[in-house]
Structures are given as C-alpha cells and as structure tokens.
N, C-alpha and C positions, 0 to 999 in steps of 0.2 A: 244597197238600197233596192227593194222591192220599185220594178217601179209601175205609176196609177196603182196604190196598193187602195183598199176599201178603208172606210173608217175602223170596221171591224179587226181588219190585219192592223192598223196601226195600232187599234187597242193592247194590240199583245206586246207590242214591245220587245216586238223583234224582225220590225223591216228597215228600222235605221231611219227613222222619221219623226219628226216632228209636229205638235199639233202647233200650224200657230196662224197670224191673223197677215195677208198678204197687204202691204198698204202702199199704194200711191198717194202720192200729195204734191202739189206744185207749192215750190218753193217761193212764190211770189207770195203764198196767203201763209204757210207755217214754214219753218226752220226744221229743220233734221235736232239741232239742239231741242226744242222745244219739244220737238215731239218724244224726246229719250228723256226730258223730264218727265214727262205725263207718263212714258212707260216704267221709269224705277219707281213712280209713286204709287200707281195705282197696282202694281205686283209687289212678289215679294223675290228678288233674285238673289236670296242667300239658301237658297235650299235648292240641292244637288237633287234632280232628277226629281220633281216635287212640285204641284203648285196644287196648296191646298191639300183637300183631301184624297187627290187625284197622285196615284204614285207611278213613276218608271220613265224611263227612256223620253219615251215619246212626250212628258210634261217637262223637261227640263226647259230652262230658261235661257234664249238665244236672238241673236239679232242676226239675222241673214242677211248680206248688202249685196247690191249686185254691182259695186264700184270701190276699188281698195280706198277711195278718200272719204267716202260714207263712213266703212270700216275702221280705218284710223279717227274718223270723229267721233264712234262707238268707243273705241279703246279709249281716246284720251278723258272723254265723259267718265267713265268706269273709273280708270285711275285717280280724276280727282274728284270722285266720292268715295274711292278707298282713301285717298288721302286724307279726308275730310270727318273721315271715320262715322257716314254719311249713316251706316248698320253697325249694330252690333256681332255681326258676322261676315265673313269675307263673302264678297259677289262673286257668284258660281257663273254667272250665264256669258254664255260663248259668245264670240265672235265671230263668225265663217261666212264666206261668200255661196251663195244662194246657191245652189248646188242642183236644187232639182226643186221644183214646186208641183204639185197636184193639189187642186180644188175641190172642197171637199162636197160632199154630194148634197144636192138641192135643198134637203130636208133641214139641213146643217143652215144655211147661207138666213143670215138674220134671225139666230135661233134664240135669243134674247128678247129679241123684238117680238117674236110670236108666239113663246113662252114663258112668258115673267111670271107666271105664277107654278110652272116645273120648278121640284126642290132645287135641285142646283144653281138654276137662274135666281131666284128666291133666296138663297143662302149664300151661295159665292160669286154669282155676277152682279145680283145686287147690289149690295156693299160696296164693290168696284165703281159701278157706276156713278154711285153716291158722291165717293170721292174724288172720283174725275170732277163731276160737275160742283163739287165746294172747288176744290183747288182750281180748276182751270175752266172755271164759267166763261172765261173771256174767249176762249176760244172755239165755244158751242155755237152754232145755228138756233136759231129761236127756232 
C-alpha cells in the first residue's frame, strides 16, 4: 500500500486501496446487523472490482473491521444471504481488518451533499440514497 496516497493515485488502481466510507456509530442507537443491512441493500456486492460504472481495484466491495467479532458478524451476515440465495450472484465483497485508513481530501468530505446535481451524484448516489431513505426511513434524522 501506497501510504496517504492522493485521490488521484487511488484512482489508478494501483496503490492497493480502497475507496470507501469510514463509519462510526455507537451501538446504543444502531446495530452493526442493521447497518450491514442497509449496506447489502443499498449496493450491489456481487460485482468483482465494480460498483456501477466505476471499474478496478480500488471500487471493489469490502467491510473493513477494526475487531475480529465485528468481522465474524460480517461473515456470518454474508453467508446467510448466500444462504438465502439473497442475489442472483455470489457476494464478492471482502472481509479484512482495517489495515490502513487515509481520509480523503476536503473537497471529497460530503460531496453528495454539495453536489447533487454533478452527474455521478445525479445518476448513481441518487438512486442510492433514494433507496436507503424507502427501505430504512426509520433510521434517518429528520
């Protein structure tokens, strides 16, 4: 791993990095289950190195824990929506302990929120959002 690599070096897909969203939560207001629901629904983790139209390395789909029992409550979630035959394709997205984090540069930090009408937020975090807020209204902030 490149490490503090730029958004630009990750773009390439070759510093052995991940784009992905760093989330605390105190467990007294949400569940680790609950929140791996809202993550298999509002993604799609049956495409290998993939999300959307965005392709390589660095979009593949992953849960990074920083504790093996987090980890093992990932795995067990996974296997029973393979069980459950939950996709019509097997889930690709990793399981690994958090390894290394870098924060991505300012410009990035709520770029949904200050660009809803940039194509990408417009076409693919749109939709996302959408669906979060049908499926899991209960767990929004007014």
């Amino acid at each position: 791993h490149v490490p503090n690599p730029t958004y630009e070096q990750v773009c390439e897909g070759t510093t052995g990095h991940v784009e992905v969203v760093r989330l605390r939560y105190d467990e007294r207001v949400i569940d680790l289950r609950s929140l791996l629901e809202i993550f298999f629904t509002v993604h799609d983790p049956t495409t290998l190195n993939r999300q959307g139209n965005d392709v390589g390395t660095q979009y593949r789909s992953g849960i990074y824990t920083e504790s093996e029992e987090d980890a093992e409550q990932a795995r067990a979630f996974i296997e029973g929506l393979t069980q459950a035959r939950a996709y019509p394709s097997p889930i690709v997205t990793e399981v690994q302990p958090l390894a290394m984090y870098s924060a991505a540069e300012a410009y990035h930090q709520d770029y949904f929120e200050h660009h809803p009408n940039q194509g990408y937020c417009a076409f693919v975090v749109a939709p996302k959002v959408l669906k979060l807020e049908k499926a899991f209204a209960r767990w929004l902030k007014d």
